[in-house]
matplotlib code that plots the C-alpha trace (Angstrom):
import matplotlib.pyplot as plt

x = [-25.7, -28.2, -31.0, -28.1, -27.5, -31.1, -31.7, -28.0, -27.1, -29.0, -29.5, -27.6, -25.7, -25.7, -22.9, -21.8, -20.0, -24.0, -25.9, -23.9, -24.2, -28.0, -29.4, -32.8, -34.0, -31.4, -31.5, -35.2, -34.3, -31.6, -33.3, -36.1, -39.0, -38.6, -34.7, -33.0, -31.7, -27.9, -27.9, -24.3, -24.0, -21.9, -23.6, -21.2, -22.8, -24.1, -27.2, -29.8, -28.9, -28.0, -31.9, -33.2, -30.4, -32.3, -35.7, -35.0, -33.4, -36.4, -38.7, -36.5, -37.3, -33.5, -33.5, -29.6, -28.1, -25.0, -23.9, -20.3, -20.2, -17.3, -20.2, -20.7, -23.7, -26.1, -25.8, -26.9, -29.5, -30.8, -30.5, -32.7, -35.4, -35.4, -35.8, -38.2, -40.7, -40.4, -41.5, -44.4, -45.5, -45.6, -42.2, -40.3, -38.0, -34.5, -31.8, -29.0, -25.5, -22.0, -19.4, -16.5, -13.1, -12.9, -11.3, -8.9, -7.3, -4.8, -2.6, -0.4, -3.6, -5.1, -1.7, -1.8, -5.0, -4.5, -6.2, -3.8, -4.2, -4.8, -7.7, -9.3, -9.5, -11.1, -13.3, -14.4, -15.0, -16.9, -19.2, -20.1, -21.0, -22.7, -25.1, -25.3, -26.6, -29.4, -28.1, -29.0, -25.4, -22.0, -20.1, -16.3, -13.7, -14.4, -11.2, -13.1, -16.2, -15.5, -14.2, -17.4, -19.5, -18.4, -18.9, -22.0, -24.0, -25.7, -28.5, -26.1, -26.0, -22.2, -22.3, -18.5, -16.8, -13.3, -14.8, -12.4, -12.9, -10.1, -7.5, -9.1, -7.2, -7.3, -7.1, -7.0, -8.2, -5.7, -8.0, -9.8, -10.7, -12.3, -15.9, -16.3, -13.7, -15.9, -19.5, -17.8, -16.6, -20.1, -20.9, -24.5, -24.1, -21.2, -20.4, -18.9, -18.1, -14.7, -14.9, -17.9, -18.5, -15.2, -16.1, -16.2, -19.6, -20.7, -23.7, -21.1, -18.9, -21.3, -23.0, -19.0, -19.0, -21.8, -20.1, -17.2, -19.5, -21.2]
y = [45.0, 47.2, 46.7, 47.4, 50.3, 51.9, 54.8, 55.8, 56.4, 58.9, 55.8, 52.8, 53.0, 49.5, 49.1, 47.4, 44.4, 43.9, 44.5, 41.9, 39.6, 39.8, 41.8, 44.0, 41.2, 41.8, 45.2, 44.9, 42.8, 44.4, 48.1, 48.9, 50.4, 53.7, 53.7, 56.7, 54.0, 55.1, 52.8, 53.5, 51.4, 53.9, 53.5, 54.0, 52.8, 53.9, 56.6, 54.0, 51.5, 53.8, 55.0, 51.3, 50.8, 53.5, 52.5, 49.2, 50.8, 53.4, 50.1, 49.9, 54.1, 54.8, 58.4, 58.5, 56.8, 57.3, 57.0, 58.2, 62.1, 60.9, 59.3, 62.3, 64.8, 62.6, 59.4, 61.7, 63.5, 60.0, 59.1, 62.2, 61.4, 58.1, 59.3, 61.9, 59.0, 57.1, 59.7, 60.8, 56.8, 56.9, 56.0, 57.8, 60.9, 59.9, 62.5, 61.1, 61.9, 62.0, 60.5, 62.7, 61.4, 58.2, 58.9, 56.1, 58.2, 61.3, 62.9, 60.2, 57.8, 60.6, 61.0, 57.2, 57.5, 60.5, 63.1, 66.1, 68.9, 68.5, 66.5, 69.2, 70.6, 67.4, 67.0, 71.0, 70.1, 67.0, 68.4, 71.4, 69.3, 67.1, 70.2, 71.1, 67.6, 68.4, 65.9, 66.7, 66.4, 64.6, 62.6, 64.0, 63.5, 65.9, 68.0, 69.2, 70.3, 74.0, 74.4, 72.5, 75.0, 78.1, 77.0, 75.7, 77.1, 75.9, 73.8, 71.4, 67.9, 67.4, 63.5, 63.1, 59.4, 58.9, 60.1, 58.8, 59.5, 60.5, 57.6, 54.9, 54.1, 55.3, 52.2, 52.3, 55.7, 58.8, 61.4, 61.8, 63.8, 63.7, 64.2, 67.6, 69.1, 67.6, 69.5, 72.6, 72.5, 72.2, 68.6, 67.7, 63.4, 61.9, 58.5, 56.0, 52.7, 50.8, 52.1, 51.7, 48.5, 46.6, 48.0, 45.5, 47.7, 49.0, 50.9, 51.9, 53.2, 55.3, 56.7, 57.8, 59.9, 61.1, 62.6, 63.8, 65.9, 67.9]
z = [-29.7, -31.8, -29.1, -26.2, -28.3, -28.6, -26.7, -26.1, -29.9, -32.1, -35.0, -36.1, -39.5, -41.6, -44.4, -47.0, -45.5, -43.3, -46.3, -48.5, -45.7, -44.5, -46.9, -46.6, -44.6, -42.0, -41.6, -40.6, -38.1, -36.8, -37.0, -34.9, -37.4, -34.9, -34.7, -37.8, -39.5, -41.9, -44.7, -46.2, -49.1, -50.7, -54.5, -57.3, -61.0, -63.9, -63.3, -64.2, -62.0, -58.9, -59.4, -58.8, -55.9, -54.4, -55.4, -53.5, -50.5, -50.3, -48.4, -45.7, -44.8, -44.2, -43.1, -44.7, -48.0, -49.5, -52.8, -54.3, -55.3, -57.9, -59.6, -61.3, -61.6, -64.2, -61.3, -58.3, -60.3, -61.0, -57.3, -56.1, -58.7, -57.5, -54.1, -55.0, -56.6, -53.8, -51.3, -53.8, -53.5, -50.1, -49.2, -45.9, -47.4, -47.9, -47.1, -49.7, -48.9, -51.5, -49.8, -51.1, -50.2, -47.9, -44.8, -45.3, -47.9, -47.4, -50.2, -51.3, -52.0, -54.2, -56.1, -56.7, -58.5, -60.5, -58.7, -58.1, -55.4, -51.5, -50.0, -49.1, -52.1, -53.7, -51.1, -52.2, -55.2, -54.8, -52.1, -54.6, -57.0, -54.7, -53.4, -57.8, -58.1, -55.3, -52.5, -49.1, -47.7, -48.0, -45.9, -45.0, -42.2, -38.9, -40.7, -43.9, -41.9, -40.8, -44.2, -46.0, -43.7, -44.2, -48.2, -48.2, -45.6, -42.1, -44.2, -46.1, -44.2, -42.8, -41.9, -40.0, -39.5, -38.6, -35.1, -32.2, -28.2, -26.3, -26.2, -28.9, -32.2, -35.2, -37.0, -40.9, -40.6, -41.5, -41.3, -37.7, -34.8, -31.3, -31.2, -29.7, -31.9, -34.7, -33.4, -32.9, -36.2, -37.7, -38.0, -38.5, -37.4, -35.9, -36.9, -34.7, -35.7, -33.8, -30.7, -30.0, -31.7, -30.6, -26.8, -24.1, -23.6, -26.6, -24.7, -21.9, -24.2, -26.2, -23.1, -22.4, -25.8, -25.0, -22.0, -23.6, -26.0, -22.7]

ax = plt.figure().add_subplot(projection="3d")
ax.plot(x, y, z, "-o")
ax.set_aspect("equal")
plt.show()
């Protein structure tokens, strides 16, 4: 599916369930060395071991990690030194990313864990502390964006799942939008997982979201 997928699609995003899996041994596999490779692993530890989390993922060259902005600002600052020592050795520059609030989650999931006030607020909050904690970006559903990009400014990475073409499902997902809607409202990288992945023809149907976009 990846090689199908080369060419069509700006890079290939690995995740956790992959990573667990096949580990860094799979990813190089399954990722062309000249192919943006998304490495969402979605780190979420103590600063220390974040820091060699991204040590280790800094061989593979992803050009995007993730790691959880509700880690707080002394784990991220750890993650961007991290970064920044690996790029000083001779590693390939990491853009790291905060994942604010899942896209799987709306009001009543935030309530359940405590956390009071409107998702969008929370996702506010976590992207500013996020940009504080000198991340290049955060991830966010496609409905935070134009509000994420009037607040922090053209140069702050907006990386959007919960993308879905006219007419596919929105699965566990509670927080989505089509993919034009999502460019228009400032995204920087759409992410499309389900239906592109679940397609009869993956490379078909990406070439078709492509066409919706123009």
């Amino acid at each position: 599916m990846a090689r199908g997928l080369v060419g069509v699609v700006g890079g290939l995003k690995l995740g956790l369930e992959f990573f667990v899996a096949n580990g860094p041994k799979g990813v190089r596999r399954v990722v062309p060395a000249d192919v943006p490779l998304f490495l969402d692993l979605k780190l979420h530890d103590i600063p220390n071991t974040v820091a060699g989390a991204v040590r280790a993922a800094a061989e593979l060259a992803p050009l995007l990690l993730t790691l959880h902005a509700a880690g707080g600002p002394a784990m991220m600052r750890a993650a961007v030194d991290a970064a920044e020592r690996a790029q000083l050795a001779g590693q390939a520059r990491i853009r790291l990313l905060g994942v604010t609030v899942l896209t799987s989650l709306d009001e009543g999931d935030l309530a359940a864990l405590g956390q009071e006030g409107p998702v969008a607020e929370q996702v506010r909050r976590l992207a500013l502390l996020a940009r504080a904690g000198g991340l290049d970006g955060v991830v966010c559903s496609p409905r935070e964006v134009a509000q994420l990009r009037e607040v922090l400014g053209p140069d702050f990475l907006l990386v959007v799942p919960g993308i879905r073409p006219a007419g596919a499902q929105a699965g566990d997902q509670k927080r989505v939008m089509g993919p034009r809607a999502a460019m228009q409202a400032g995204a920087d990288y759409l992410v499309v997982g389900r239906p592109i992945t679940e397609a009869e023809h993956p490379a078909a149907a990406a070439q078709a979201l492509l066409n919706e976009l123009r």
